[in-house]
Each structure stands twice: as structure tokens, then as C-alpha cells.
C-alpha positions in Angstrom: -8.5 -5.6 10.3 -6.6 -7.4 7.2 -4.4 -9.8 8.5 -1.3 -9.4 5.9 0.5 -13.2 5.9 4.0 -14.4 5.5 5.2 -17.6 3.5 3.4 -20.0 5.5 1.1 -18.4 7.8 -2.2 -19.4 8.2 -5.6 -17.4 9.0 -9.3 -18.4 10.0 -11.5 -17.0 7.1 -15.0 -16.1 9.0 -16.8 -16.4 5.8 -17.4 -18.9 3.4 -18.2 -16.8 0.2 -15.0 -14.8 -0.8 -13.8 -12.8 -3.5 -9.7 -13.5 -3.8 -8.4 -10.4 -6.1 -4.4 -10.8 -7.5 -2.4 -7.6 -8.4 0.2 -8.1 -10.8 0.9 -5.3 -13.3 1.0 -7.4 -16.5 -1.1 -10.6 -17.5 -1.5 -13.3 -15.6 -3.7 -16.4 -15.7 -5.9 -17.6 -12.9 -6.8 -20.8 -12.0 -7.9 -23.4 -9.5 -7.7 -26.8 -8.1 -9.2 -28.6 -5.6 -7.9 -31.7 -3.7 -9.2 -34.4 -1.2 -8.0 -35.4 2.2 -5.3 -37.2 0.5 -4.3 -34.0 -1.5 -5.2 -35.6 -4.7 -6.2 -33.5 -7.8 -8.9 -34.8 -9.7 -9.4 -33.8 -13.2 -12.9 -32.7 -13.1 -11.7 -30.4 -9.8 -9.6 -27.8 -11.8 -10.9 -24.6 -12.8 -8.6 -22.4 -16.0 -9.5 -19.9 -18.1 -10.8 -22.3 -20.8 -13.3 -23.8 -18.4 -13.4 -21.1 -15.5 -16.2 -22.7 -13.2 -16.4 -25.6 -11.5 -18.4 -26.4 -8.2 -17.6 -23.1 -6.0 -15.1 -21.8 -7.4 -14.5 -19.7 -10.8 -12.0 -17.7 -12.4 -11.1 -15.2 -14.7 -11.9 -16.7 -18.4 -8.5 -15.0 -19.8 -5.2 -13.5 -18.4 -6.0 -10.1 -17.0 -4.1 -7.8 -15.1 -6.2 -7.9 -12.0 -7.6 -11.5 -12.5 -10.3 -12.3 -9.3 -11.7 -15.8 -7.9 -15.2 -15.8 -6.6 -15.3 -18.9 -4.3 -18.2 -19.9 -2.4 -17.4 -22.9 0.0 -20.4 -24.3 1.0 -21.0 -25.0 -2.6 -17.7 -26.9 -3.1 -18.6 -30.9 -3.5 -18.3 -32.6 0.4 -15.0 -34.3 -0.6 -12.8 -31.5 -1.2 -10.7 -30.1 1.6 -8.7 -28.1 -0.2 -8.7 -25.2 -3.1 -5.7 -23.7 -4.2 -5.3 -20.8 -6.0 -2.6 -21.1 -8.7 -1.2 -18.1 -10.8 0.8 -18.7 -14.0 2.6 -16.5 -16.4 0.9 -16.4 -20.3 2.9 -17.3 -23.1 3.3 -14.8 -26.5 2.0 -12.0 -24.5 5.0 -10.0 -24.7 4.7 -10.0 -20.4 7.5 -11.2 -18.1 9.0 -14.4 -19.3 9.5 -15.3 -15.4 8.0 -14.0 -11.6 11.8 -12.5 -10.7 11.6 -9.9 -14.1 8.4 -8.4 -12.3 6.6 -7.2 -9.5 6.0 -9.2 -6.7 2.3 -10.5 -6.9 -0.1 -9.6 -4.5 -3.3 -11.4 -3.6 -6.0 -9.9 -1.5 -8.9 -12.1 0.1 -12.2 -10.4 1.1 -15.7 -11.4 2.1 -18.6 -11.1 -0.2 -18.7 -7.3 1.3 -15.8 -6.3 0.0 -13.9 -5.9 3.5 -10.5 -7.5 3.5 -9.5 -10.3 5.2 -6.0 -10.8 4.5 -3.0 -10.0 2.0 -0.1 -11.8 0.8 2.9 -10.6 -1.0 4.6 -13.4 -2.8 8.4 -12.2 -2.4 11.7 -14.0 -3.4 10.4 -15.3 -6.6 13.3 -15.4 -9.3 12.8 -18.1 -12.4 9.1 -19.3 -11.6 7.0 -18.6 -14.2 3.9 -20.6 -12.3 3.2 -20.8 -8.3 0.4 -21.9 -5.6 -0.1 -18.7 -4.3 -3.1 -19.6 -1.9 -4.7 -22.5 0.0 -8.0 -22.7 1.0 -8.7 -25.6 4.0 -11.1 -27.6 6.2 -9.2 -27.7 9.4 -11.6 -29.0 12.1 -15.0 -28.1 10.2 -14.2 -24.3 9.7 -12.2 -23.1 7.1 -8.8 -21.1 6.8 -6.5 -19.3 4.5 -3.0 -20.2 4.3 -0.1 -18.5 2.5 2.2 -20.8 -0.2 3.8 -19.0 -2.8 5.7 -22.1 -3.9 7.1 -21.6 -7.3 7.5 -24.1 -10.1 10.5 -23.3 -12.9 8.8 -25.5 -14.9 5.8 -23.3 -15.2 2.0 -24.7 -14.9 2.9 -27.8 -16.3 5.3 -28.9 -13.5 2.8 -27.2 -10.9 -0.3 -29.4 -12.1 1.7 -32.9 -12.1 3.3 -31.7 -9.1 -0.5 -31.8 -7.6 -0.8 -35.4 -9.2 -2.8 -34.7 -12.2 -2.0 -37.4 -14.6 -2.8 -35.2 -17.8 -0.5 -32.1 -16.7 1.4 -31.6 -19.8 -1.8 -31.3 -22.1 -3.7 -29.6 -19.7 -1.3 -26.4 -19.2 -1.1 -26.6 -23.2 -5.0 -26.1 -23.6 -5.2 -23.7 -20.7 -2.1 -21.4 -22.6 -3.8 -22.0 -25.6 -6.9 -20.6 -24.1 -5.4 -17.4 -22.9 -3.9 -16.5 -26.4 -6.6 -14.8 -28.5 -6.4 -11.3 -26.7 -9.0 -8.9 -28.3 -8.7 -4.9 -28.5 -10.5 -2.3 -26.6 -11.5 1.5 -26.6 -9.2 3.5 -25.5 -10.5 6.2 -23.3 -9.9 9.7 -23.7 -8.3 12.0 -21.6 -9.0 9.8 -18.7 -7.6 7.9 -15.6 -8.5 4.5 -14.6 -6.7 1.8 -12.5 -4.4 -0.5 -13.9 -3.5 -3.7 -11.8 -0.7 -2.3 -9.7 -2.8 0.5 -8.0 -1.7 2.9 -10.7 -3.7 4.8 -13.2 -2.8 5.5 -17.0 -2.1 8.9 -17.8 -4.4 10.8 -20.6 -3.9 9.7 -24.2 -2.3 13.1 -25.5 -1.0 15.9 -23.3 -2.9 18.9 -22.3 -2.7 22.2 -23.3 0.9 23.6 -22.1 1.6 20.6 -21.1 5.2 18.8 -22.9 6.7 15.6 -21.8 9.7 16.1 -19.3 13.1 16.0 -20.9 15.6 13.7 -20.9 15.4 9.2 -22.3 12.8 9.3 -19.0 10.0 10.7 -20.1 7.6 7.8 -18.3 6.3 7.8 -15.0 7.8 6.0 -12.0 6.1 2.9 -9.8 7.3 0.9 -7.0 6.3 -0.4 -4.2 2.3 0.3 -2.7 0.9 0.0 1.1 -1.5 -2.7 0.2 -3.8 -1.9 3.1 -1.4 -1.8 5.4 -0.4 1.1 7.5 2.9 0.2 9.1 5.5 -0.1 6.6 6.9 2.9 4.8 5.4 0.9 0.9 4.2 -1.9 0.6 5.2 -4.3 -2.7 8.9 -4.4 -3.3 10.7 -5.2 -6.4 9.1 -2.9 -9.1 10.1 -3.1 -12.8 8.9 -0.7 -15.2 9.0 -0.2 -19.1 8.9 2.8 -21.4 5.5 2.8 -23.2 4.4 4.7 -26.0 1.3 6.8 -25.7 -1.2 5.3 -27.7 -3.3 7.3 -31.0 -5.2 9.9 -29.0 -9.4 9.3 -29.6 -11.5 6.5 -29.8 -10.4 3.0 -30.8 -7.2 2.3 -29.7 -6.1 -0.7 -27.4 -6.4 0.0 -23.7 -2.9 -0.4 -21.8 -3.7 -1.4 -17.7 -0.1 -1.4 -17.2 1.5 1.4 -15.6 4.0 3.2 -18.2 6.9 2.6 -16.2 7.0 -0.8 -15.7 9.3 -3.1 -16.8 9.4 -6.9 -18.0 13.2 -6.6 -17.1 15.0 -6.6 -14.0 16.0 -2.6 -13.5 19.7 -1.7 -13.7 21.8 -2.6 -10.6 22.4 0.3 -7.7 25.4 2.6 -8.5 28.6 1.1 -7.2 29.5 2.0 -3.7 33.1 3.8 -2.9 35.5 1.4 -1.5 35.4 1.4 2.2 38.6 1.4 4.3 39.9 -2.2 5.7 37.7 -2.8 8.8 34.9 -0.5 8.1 31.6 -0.5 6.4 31.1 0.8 2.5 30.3 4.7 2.8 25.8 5.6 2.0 25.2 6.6 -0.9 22.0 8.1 -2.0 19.9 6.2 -4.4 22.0 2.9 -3.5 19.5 0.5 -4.6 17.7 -0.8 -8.2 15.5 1.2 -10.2 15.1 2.6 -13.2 14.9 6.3 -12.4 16.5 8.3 -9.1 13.1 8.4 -7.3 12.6 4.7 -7.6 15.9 4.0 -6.4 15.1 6.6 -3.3 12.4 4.8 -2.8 13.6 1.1 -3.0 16.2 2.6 -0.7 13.7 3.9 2.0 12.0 0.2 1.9 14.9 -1.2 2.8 16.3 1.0 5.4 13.1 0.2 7.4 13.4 -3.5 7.0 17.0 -3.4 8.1 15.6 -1.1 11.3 12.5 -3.5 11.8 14.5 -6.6 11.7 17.7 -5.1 14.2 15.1 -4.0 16.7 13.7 -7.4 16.7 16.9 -9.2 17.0 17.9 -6.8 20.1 14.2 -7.7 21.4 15.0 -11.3 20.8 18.3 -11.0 22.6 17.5 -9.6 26.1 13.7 -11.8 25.7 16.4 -14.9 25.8 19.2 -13.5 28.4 16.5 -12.5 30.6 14.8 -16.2 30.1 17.8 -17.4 31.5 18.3 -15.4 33.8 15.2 -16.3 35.5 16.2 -20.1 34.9 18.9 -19.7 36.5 17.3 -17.9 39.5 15.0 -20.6 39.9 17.0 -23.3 40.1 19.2 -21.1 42.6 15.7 -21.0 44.3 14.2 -24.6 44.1 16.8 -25.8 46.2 16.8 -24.9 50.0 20.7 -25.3 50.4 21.6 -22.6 48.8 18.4 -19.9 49.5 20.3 -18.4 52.0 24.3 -18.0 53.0 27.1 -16.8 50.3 26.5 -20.0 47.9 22.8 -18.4 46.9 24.5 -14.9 46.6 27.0 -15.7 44.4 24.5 -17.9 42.0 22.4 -15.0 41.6 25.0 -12.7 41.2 27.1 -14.7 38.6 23.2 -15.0 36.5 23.2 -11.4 36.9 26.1 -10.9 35.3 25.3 -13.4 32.2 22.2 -11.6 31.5 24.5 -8.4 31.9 26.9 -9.1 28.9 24.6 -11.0 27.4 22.9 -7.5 26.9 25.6 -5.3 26.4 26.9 -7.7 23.4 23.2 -7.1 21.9 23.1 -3.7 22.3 26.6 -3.2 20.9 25.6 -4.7 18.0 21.6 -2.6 18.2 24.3 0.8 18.4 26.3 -0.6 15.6 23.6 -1.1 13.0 22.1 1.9 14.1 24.8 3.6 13.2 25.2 2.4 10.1 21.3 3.5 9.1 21.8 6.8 10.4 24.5 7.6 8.5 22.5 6.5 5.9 20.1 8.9 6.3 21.8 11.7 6.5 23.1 10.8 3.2 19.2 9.8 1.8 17.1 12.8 3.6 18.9 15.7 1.5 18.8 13.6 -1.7 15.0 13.4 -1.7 12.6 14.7 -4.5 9.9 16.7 -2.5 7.0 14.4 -3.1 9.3 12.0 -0.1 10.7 14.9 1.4 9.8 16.7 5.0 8.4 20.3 4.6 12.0 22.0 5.8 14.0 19.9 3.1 15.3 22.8 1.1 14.0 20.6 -2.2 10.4 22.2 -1.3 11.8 26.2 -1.6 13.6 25.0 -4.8 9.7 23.3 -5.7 8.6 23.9 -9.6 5.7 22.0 -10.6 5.8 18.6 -11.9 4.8 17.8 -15.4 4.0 13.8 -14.3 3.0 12.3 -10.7 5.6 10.6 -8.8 5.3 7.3 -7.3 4.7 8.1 -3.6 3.9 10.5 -1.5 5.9 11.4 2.1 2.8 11.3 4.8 5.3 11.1 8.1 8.2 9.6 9.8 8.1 6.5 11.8 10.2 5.6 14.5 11.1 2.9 17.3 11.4 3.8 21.0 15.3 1.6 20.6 16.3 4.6 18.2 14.0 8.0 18.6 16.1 10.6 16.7 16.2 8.0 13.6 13.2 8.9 11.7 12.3 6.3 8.2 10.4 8.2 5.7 6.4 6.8 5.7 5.6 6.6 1.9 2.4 5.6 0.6 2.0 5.0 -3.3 0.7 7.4 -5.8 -2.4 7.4 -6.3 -3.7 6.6 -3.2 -5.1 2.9 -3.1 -7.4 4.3 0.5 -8.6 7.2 2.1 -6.7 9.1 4.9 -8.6 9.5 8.3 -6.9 12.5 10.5 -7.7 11.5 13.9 -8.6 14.4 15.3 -9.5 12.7 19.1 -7.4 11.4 22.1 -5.6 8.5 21.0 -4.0 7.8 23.7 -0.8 8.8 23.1 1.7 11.1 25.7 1.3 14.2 23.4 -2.7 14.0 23.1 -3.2 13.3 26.8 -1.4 17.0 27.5 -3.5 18.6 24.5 -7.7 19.7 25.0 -9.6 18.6 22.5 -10.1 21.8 20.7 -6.2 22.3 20.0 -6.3 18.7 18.9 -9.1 19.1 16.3 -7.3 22.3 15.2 -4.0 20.6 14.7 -5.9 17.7 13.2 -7.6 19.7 10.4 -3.9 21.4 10.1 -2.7 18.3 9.4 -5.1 17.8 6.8 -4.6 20.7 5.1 -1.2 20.2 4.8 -1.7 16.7 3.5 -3.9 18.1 0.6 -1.5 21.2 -0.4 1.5 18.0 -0.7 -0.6 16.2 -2.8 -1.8 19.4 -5.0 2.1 19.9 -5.4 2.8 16.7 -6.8 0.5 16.8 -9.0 0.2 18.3 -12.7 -1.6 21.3 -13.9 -5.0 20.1 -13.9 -4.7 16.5 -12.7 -5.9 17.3 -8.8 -9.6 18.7 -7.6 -10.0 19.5 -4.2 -13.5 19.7 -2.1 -13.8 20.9 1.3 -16.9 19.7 3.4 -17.4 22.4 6.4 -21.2 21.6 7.3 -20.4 24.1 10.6 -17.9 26.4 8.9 -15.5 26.2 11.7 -12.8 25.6 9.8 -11.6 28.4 8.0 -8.6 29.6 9.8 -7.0 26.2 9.0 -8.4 26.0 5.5 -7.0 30.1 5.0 -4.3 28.8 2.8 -6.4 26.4 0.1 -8.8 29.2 -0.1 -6.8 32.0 -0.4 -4.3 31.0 -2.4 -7.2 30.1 -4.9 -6.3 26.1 -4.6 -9.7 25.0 -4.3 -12.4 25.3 -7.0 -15.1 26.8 -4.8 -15.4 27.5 -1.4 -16.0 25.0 1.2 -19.2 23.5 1.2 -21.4 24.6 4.4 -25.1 23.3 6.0 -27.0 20.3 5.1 -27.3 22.2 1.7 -23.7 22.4 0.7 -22.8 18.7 2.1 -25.7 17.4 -0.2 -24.4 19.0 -3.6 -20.7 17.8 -2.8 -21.8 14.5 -1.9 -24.0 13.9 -4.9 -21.5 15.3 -7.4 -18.7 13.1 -6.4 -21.1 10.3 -6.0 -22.3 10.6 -10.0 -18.6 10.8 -10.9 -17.8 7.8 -9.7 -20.9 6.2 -11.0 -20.7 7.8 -14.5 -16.6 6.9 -14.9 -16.9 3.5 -13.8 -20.1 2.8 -15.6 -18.0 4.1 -19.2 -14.8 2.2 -17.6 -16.6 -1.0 -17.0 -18.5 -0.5 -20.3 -15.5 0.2 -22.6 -17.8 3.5 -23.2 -15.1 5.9 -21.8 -15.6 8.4 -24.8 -19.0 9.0 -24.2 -19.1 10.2 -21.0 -19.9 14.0 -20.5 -17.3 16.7 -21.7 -18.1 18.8 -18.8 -17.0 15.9 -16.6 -13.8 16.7 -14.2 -11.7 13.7 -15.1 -8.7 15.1 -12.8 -8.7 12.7 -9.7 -10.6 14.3 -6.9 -9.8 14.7 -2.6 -12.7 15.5 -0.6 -11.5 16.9 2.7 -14.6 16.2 5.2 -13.9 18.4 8.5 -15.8 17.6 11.9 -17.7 14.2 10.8 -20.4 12.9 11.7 -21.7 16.3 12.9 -24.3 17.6 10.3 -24.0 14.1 8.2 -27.5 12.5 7.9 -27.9 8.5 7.4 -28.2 9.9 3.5 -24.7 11.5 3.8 -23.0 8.8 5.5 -24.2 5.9 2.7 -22.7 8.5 0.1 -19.4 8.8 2.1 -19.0 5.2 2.5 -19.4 4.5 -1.5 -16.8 6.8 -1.7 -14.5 5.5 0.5 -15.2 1.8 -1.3 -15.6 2.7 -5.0 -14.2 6.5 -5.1 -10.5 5.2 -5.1 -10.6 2.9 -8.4 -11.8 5.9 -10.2 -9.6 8.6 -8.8 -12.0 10.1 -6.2 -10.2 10.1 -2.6 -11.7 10.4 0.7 -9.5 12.9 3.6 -11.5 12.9 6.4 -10.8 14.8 9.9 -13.0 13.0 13.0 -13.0 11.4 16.2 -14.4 7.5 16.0 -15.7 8.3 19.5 -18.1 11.1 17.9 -19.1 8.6 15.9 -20.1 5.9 18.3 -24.1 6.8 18.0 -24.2 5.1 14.2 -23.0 1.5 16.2 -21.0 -0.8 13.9 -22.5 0.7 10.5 -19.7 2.9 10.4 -16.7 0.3 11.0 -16.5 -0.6 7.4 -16.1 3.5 6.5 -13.1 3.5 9.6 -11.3 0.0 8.3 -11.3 0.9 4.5 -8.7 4.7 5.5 -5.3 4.8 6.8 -5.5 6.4 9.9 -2.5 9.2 11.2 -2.8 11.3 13.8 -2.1 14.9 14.3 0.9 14.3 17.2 2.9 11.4 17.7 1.1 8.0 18.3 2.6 4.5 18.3 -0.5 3.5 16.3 1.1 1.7 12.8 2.4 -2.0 13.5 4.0 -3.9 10.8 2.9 -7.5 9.9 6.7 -8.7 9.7 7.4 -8.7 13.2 4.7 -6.8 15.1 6.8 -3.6 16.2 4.8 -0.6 17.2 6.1 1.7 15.2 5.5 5.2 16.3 4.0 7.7 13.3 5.1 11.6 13.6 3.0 13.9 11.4 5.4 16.0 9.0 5.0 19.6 10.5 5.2 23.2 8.5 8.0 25.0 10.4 7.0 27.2 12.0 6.9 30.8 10.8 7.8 29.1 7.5 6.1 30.6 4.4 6.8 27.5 2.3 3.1 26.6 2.4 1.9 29.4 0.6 4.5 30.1 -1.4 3.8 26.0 -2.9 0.3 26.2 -3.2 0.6 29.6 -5.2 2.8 28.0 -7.6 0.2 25.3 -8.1 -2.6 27.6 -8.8 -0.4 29.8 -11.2 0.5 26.9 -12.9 -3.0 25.7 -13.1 -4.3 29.4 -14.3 -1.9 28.9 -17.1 -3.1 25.2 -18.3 -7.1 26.3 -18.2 -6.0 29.3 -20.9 
């Protein structure tokens, strides 16, 4: 499980040979330093694009997007203790002239398997344009990860004499000088890859019937992302976005990472609230919060809501953990002596800590009810205001649904809740596209509302759930720009599938027997090959024209049944490479079916965001470790707005193939 980290927090890295992977959005130099007991920075211990290697440890040889550090710490020289990872902002790039115009950074660490260890966000930057975002440290003859994020104003220079090296100044000159020559590459055509913030670029000229939307936005939003972790309705807040042309359709052209909407500036500020009478909070407004289009603002707004309810619920917690603390102090010193265990004195000591802990709980929930009532009047104000890509099936924004002409920056999977607050439900958003798979837990979780279920209504409502999962993200997609494959190996699944397949949403029927799970599997498996073979290449012209460049979601129903070892290889490359390239794994299973393959399949569980078909208080945030309890957005029922969206997005998808 990835451990995501706070300013500060430290975590024991199992392995010595790691891969550390930064997310950014705009270029960004990597480099390294390593320090003795003493903390001392030798000048032969520092690794920069102009000399990326040194013992252990090298870096990306220019500023990149996505820069990476491959560190292997057995081969580090005996007398270092430390490596820190250092990220700096290029100069003459045209990028962010500070860390506060941008995107907060986001560095991943994972073992030499690719499987994550932990995350950090580096938040609350403002005028750094240079920062230690990582240290790497002997503690005790084992190694551990701890995040920094210090920032330096000063940029790399300040950082690097900070550390003690003696030639600072010139060194930050060379390594900026290094990073300056940046040299063109291909553009591909009519063709999605993954830029550095988990988005991908859209094609190089619009498709047939196709016509930018109206209006100065014509670009296409980004925000915040789940980074790996399912508990928080997004993931990476502050998002800033920038208008960028389309570049000269063909061959030839420079490649652009970044996604079209981000900016190098900070975004507008949030509309200005309505006064608010003498005594009482400002009035919600919808869209109160920066961004530089209406859904980003939504969405920044969501994020924040749920931090405001994450962090009341945990200073109620905190509250009645302390009065009842002292209560029991109190009791025990009422106890401890034998004078006053019996007879009125003892009653009246117990009674009088009774009371404390009494009002000392009643002022904490007072001000629990107060702030609660403050977020849900906020979301009465925010739920009718969403777009439908972030809204629940009944919102009337779905029966007003047309389809989109570009993809929105999240997706709605759910509502999460507390148990201190039930009825107020926060929006669970994960970015567009999808950084993971979804696994639909279709077994007994544990929860109150599986426990009362058998497990043949909870794999029906389980593949329901997935089916309405995949018609959401068909609608927000498009004309063109969404595949989906169904894998049935028992064909059991067809009453839950009747709407993909007979509203004409999928592009052949879903695939049955060994035979039918082989062809899927292999096709999907050569289109990730083939597309990040040409990405990796700069040869994205040249692959075939026949090739579906649209991402892809492969719904697998009832796995592992009628999956041999063959199949279950092929679904774990998906689940691990399918996602840079636009191909997306949905699967609907029970772990516990899967128990007879042993650990090979834990990498395959740990790599999708599991959600559950009922309520489960299965997502816990890494801020302060609430349960948070997931419910599953639900078609109303006798509702026809299923069908009547999925229609829409196969008349509209007729229409572009003419």
C-alpha cells in the first residue's frame, strides 16, 4: 500500500533499488546530492543534468516534464548517509517563473518493480523557484524516505550553498546552462499520450464533425488528480492552466507534454461572495474558489469542502479523545486515594468530572453542528451547479446531457461520507483520464449492507455498478475518443450489460470462452505495445492507420474464473502499462476468488482503485486517517436516463464515423 507523506513524515523504504518519478506539468530539472553524517555536501556527491550519474544515483540529463531518479543504494560510496532529491525550476523556458504560479509537484517513490511505495505532494509553495523535495537516510543500518519540501527563493543557487557547497553560485550557473539547448520532436498524429500531470494531449487537428466549443475557452480543463490514493475526493490542488495553440497537424512539429489548459499564472481569484449580515457567515456560492473555467472552480470547490469536513471531524475526535482523557484522570485520582472511594466526597468528584467531560463535549459538538452547517448549505448550493461529468445520476444536468466536444477534468465515481455527518455527502472525483484501473468489488466486504445481501445479488449489483461506471465515462467523452470491451468468459452477464449492447455502445459483443478472452487480451496488449513503442520512439506517425487511437476500458466480469496463467500476465501489463497509453482496466471480482494464484496477483489488486457496489467505509485519507465511507452513485430507479445517455453517445458517434 503507498504510504502518501506530509511535510515531514518519514517512511521505511524495504528496498534499496528505487525509481523516484516527479510530476509537474511543465519543465523541471532534477538533481541530486548526497551528504555525510555531518550533512556535508561534497562536490564530487552532486548529480545535475550536465553530469547526471554519480555513485548510485542518476538523473534526468535535461528538464523534462516527468523527470525520474534511478537510485540504487547499496552502490552509494559507504560514507554517505544521505541523498536528497532536489527540484529546480529552468530558466528561458518560457515555464513558471516560481513553484506558487504552478501545480503543486508530486513525487512518487517505487521499487525496481514498479509498485509504489510512497507519494508526496509538495503544497504551500509560493516564491520558491528551487526545493529539497526528498531525503533518502541511513537510520540504524536500513534506509528510509522522508518528506522536505523546503523551498529556496533564491532558487538552486541558495539551495546548494544552503547544503554547504562552496562553489554554489557557479554550479547552479553550469547546471541552468546545461538544461538550455531544448531540441524539437515529432509530433504525433491524431494521437494521445501522457503529459506529466496525468493528462493526455488532444489530437493535432479535429476530427471529422468535430469544431472547437465556443466561447475565449476553447481548451480543456485540469486540476487536481488522485495520485494513487483512494480517499480524497482529487488529489493535487492548485492547478494553473494556459491556452495552447494546436500545433501544424502531420509529422514534424514540436511535441507539447503539457496539458492545454495549464497555466504559468496563478488563475483568476473566486467570484466575490454577497455580503453576509452582521454576525453571520458569507452566503455559498457555487464555483467560489480559483480556476480558470466553471468546472475547475467546481472542482477546486469540492477539494476544499472535504478538507474543511476531514479536518472538523478530526478536531471533534480530538476534542472528546482529550475531555474523556481527563475524565479518566480525574477518576483516577478520585480512585487512588482510599479516603474518598466511598461516602459523598467520592460521589461528588466523579460527578463534578462527569460534568467537565459533559460541556467539554457539548462545546465541541456545537461547534462539529456549526461547521456542519455551514458545508451543507454549501452543498446544496454546489450539487445543482455541477456539470454532469461531477454530477449524481438524478441531477437534472444528466436529462439536459448533449455530448461534449472535449473531456472534462474529472469524473464523479461516488459520494463519501463520515459517520459524525451521514446525510452530507462530498462528491468522490477522480481525474480525467484515469491514472489506475477501477476494481468493482463484487464480494463481502464486510460492510452492514453486504452482510444482509447473498452473493449472487452482490455480483449482480457489482457488475451494475460497472456498467454504469463505463456509460459515465462514454458520456464524457467525445465522438470517437472512448472504446469499450467487455470480457464475459461465462456469458453471465448480459442482463446487466443489456444497455452497452443494445444501445449499440460497445464495438462488438462481449467477448465469451477461452477463445474470446484470448483475442481481447492480445489486441489490447499489441496496442499498448505498438503506441508506446512509436511514443517512446518519437515514431508516432508510423504506427498502423487501422490502429484505434481512442483510449480504450476493458470491463472484465467474473475474474479469475476462465483466466489462464496466460490471461492473467496480459491483464496485469494492462493494469501497469495500459494507463500511460490510454488503455484502462474495469474489473468486477472478489479477491477471495482469487486466493488460489497466492501473492502473484497482489500487484494486479494494489495498482486499481477499489469501490464497492453498497456502502463500505473502505477509503481512508492520508491527512488524518478518517474512514471515510464510499456510496456507489445509483441509477434511480425506474429512471430511463441510462439509456437515453448512452443513445445520445452512439448517435453522436454514428455521425463522427460518416
Amino acid at each position: 500500500m503507498t504510504a502518501e507523506l506530509v511535510r515531514g513524515q518519514n517512511h521505511p523504504l524495504p528496498h534499496t533499488r528505487l525509481e523516484i518519478r516527479v510530476s509537474a506539468g511543465h519543465p523541471i530539472m532534477a538533481c541530486a546530492t548526497c551528504s555525510d553524517e555531518r550533512g556535508s555536501v561534497r562536490e564530487q556527491w552532486l548529480a545535475h543534468p550536465g553530469a547526471p550519474a554519480l555513485p548510485g544515483v542518476e538523473v534526468s540529463p535535461r528538464a523534462t516534464e516527468a523527470p525520474r531518479f534511478t537510485v540504487d543504494l547499496e552502490a552509494v560510496p559507504e560514507a554517505v548517509h544521505q541523498v536528497n532529491v532536489l527540484l529546480a525550476l529552468p530558466e528561458g523556458t518560457g515555464g513558471p517563473a516560481q513553484f506558487g504560479a504552478t501545480a503543486a509537484p508530486f513525487v512518487a517513490v517505487a521499487g525496481q518493480d514498479g509498485t509504489e511505495l510512497a507519494s508526496f505532494t509538495i503544497t504551500g509553495l509560493e516564491a520558491e523557484t528551487a526545493l529539497v523535495a526528498l531525503e533518502l537516510y541511513r537510520r540504524q543500518g536500513a534506509w528510509k524516505v522522508r518528506a522536505v519540501g523546503q523551498g529556496y527563493a533564491g532558487g538552486l543557487a541558495e539551495l546548494l550553498g544552503d547544503q554547504g557547497l562552496q562553489t554554489a553560485r557557479e554550479t547552479a550557473a553550469d547546471i541552468q546552462q546545461a538544461v538550455a539547448p531544448r531540441a524539437p520532436r515529432a509530433e504525433p498524429a491524431r494521437l494521445r499520450t501522457r503529459g506529466a500531470d496525468g493528462a493526455f494531449t488532444p489530437p493535432t487537428a479535429p476530427r471529422p464533425n468535430q469544431t472547437p466549443a465556443p466561447g475565449p475557452d476553447t481548451t480543456v480543463p485540469d486540476g487536481l488528480s488522485t495520485s494513487g490514493q483512494a480517499g480524497a475526493p482529487g488529489g493535487h490542488a492548485g492547478s494553473q492552466q494556459t491556452p495552447v495553440p494546436d500545433p501544424a497537424p502531420g509529422p514534424g512539429g514540436p511535441v507539447n507534454y503539457a496539458h492545454p489548459r495549464r497555466q504559468s499564472a496563478a488563475p483568476p481569484p473566486p467570484p466575490a461572495a454577497q455580503p453576509a449580515q452582521p454576525g453571520q457567515p458569507a452566503p455559498p456560492v457555487a464555483g467560489d474558489a480559483t480556476g480558470w473555467s466553471m468546472d475547475e472552480r467546481l472542482y477546486n470547490q469540492i477539494w476544499g469542502m472535504f478538507e474543511d469536513l476531514a479536518r472538523s471531524v478530526a478536531a471533534y475526535r480530538s476534542a472528546i479523545d482529550f475531555a474523556e482523557n481527563r475524565m479518566d484522570q480525574e477518576l483516577d485520582k478520585v480512585l487512588s486515594d482510599p479516603r474518598s472511594r466511598i461516602g459523598g466526597q467520592g460521589d461528588a468528584a466523579r460527578d463534578a468530572a462527569r460534568v467537565k467531560y459533559e460541556q467539554l463535549a457539548d462545546q465541541a459538538r456545537q461547534v462539529l453542528d456549526r461547521d456542519l452547517a455551514q458545508l451543507a448549505a454549501e452543498s446544496e448550493v454546489v450539487e445543482p451547479a455541477l456539470p454532469p461529468a461531477f454530477a449524481r445520476w438524478d441531477n437534472p444536468a444528466w436529462h439536459a446531457y448533449r455530448v461534449p466536444m472535449e473531456i472534462p477534468m474529472a469524473l464523479r465515481l461516488g459520494d463519501l461520507h463520515l459517520p459524525e455527518s451521514p446525510e452530507l455527502r462530498i462528491p468522490f472525483l477522480v481525474r480525467l483520464p484515469l491514472e489506475r484501473g477501477l476494481w468493482v468489488d463484487s464480494g463481502r466486504s464486510g460492510s452492514e449492507a453486504a452482510l444482509v445481501l447473498d452473493e449472487g445479488q452482490l455480483r449482480k449489483l457489482a457488475l451494475d455498478c460497472a456498467v454504469a461506471h463505463a456509460a459515465r465515462l462514454l458520456a464524457v467523452y467525445p465522438p470517437g475518443e472512448f472504446t469499450v470491451h467487455v470480457i464475459d468468459p461465462a456469458g453471465t452477464a448480459a442482463p446487466s450489460l443489456a444497455p452497452l449492447v443494445e444501445s449499440g455502445a460497445l464495438d462488438g459483443p462481449p467477448a465469451a470462452g477461452a477463445q474470446g478472452v484470448s483475442a481481447v487480451l492480445a489486441k489490447l496488449t499489441q496496442r499498448v505495445d505498438l503506441v508506446t513503442m512509436a511514443v517512446r520512439g518519437g515514431a508516432a506517425d508510423s504506427l498502423p492507420p487501422d490502429l484505434d487511437t481512442a483510449e480504450q476500458l476493458l470491463i472484465v466480469n467474473d475474474f479469475p474464473h476462465g483466466f489462464d496463467d496466460r490471461a492473467v500476465t496480459q491483464l496485469r501489463y494492462l493494469a501497469d502499462e495500459g494507463p500511460a497509453v490510454g488503455v484502462h482496466l474495469l474489473m468486477v471480482a472478489d479477491r477471495e476468488d482469487a486466493s488460489a494464484y497466492g501473492p502473484v496477483l497482489d500487484p494486479l489488486w494494489r495498482s486499481l482503485l477499489r469501490i464497492t457496489p453498497v456502502p463500505d467505509d473502505h477509503l481512508a485519507d492520508p491527512w488524518v486517517g478518517h474512514a471515510w465511507t464510499y456510496e456507489p452513485l445509483t441509477v434511480p430507479a425506474g429512471s430511463g436516463v441510462l439509456r437515453q445517455v448512452l443513445d445520445q453517445v452512439t448517435a453522436a458517434r454514428r455521425s463522427w464515423r460518416r
